[in-house]
N, C-alpha and C positions, 0 to 999 in steps of 0.2 A: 461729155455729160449732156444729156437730155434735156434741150428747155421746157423750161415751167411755167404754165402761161395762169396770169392774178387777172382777175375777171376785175375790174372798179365799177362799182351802182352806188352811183353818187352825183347828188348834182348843182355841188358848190363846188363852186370851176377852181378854187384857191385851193381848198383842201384834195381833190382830180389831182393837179398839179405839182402838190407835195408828195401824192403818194404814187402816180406817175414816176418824178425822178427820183425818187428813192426807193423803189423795186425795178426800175431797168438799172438802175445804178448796180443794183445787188445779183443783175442775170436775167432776171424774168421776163417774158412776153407779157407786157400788159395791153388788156382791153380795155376801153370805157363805155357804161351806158349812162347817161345823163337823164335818164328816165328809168319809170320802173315797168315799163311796158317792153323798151327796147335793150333795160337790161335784161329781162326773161329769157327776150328773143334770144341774146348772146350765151347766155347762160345754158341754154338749151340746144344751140343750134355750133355752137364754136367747139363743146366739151372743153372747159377749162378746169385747170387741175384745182383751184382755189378762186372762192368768191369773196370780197369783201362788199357788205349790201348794208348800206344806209336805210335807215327807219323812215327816214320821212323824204320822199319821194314826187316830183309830179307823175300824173296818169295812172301811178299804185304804187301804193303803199309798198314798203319792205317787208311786211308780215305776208303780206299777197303773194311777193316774190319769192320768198321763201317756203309760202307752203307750196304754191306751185312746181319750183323745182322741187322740194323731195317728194312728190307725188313721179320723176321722172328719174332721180339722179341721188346717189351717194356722196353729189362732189361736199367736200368741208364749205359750210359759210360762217362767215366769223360778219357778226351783224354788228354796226356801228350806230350808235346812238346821242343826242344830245341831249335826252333827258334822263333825268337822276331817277322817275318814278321805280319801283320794284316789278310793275305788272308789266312795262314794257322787257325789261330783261326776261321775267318768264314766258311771257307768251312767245318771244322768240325760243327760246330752248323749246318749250312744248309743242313748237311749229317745224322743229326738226335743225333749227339751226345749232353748229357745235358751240361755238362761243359770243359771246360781246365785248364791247369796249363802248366807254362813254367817252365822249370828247369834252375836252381836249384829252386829247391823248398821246405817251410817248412813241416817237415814228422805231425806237430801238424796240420796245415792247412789242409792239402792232407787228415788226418784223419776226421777229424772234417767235411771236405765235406760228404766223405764217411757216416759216420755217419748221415747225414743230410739227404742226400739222401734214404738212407735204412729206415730211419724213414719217409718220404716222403709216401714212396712204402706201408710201413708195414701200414699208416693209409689208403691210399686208398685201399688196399683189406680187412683192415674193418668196410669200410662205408657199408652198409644196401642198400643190390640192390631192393630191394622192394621200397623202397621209393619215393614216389610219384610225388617229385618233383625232379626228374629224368634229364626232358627236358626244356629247354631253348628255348621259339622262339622269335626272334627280326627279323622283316623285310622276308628277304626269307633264314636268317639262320637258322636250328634247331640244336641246341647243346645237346645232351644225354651222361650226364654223369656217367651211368651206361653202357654205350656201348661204349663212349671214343672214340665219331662218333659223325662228326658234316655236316650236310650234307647243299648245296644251291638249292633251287630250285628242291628238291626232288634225286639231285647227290651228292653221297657220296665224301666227299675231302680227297684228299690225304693227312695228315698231323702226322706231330709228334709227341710224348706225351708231350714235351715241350713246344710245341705251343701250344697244347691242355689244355694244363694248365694253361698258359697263359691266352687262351681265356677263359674258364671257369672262373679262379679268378675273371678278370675283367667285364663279363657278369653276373656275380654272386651279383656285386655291380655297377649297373651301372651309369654311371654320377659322379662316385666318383673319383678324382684322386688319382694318384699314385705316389709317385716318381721312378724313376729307383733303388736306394739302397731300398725302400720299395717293389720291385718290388723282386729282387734280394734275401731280405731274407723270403718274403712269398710266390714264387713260385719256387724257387730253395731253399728253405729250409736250408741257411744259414744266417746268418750275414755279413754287408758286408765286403770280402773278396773280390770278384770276381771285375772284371772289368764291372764298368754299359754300356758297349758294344754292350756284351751277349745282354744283355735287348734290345737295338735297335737294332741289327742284327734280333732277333726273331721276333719282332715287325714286321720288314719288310720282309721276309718272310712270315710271318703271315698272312701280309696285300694284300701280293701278292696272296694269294690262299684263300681268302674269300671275297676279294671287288673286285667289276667292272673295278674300276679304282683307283692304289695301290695309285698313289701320287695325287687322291682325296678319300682317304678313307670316308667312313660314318657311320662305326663301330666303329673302334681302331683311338680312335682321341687325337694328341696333343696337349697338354695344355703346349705352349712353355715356356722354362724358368722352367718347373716345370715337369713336367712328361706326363703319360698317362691316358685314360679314356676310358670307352663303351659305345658307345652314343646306346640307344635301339630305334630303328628303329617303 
């Protein structure tokens, strides 16, 4: 089996340490940046299959670190926080990152993402890029999920692999609802653990960089009380 190397940006050497021996415990190649200048560097220069990236950082910040890499790389970062505010968990999702955890946190849970993630990744690089039904068109969106490019109106969107997933899932079955915990463990590939938040922060995001008009979508439509749907155009 292939090792799988946990990138750590973090730099309270206690908790390094815990999470250190308990993902080489588990297989993995683990890296450490103690900064968020020198996490970049590794993050960008090692290619590791998973980032766990601390908010509060000397030399930059973990929002910095994060936007940086997805300006370069698809890898999953699961963003680690010590504070409870709500804007810090959004601003990370809206910065590209796939999930959070506030601390203190369970090391079984934190793994078990990790894991979910990595199994995430490992199936979409081995779906069959040949395959025909590739492309998605509803209305003047074209979704290609062999290029992981979803374009309107013949311009390519700026968007996350997050969202991209998102959208795919639910373009994939359209008119079907969703709940947000059904949401949560088939497109972030856990069980719920997470906060169904995640799910409507991305939603809205989402909605802002593929509809005309976010708060009348005619994609990503509500079914209140209940969850989400893809209305196909």
């Amino acid at each position: 089996m292939e090792e799988r190397t946990v990138l750590i940006i973090e730099d309270d050497p206690h908790i390094v340490d815990i999470l250190k021996f308990n993902f080489q415990k588990e297989g993995y190649k683990v890296l450490i940046g103690t900064d968020g200048a020198f996490g970049l560097e590794l993050a960008l220069n090692e290619n590791p299959d998973l980032i766990l990236l601390d908010v509060m950082l000397p030399k930059m910040d973990g929002f910095e670190v994060c936007r940086r890499v997805r300006e370069k790389s698809t890898t999953p970062i699961i963003m680690l926080t010590a504070r409870e505010e709500e804007v810090d968990k959004v601003l990370g999702l809206e910065l590209g990152a796939d999930d959070y955890m506030t601390k203190p946190f369970s090391i079984r849970e934190l793994t078990a993402r990790v894991k979910a993630n990595l199994r995430r990744t490992s199936i979409e690089k081995e779906q069959n890029p040949s395959d025909s039904s590739n492309t998605i068109v509803s209305g003047d969106l074209v979704i290609n999920t062999e290029r992981y490019e979803v374009q309107k109106r013949g311009k390519v969107i700026d968007i996350t692999l997050r969202e991209f997933e998102l959208l795919k899932f639910l373009a994939q079955q359209p008119d079907k609802i969703f709940t947000r915990e059904s949401l949560l463990e088939n497109v972030w590939g856990y069980e719920y653990y997470g906060d169904v938040r995640t799910v409507d922060v991305t939603v809205r995001r989402l909605r802002e960089k593929i509809e005309d008009d976010a708060s009348l979508p005619k994609y990503i439509m509500t079914k209140r009380g209940v969850g989400y749907y893809f209305n196909k155009a």
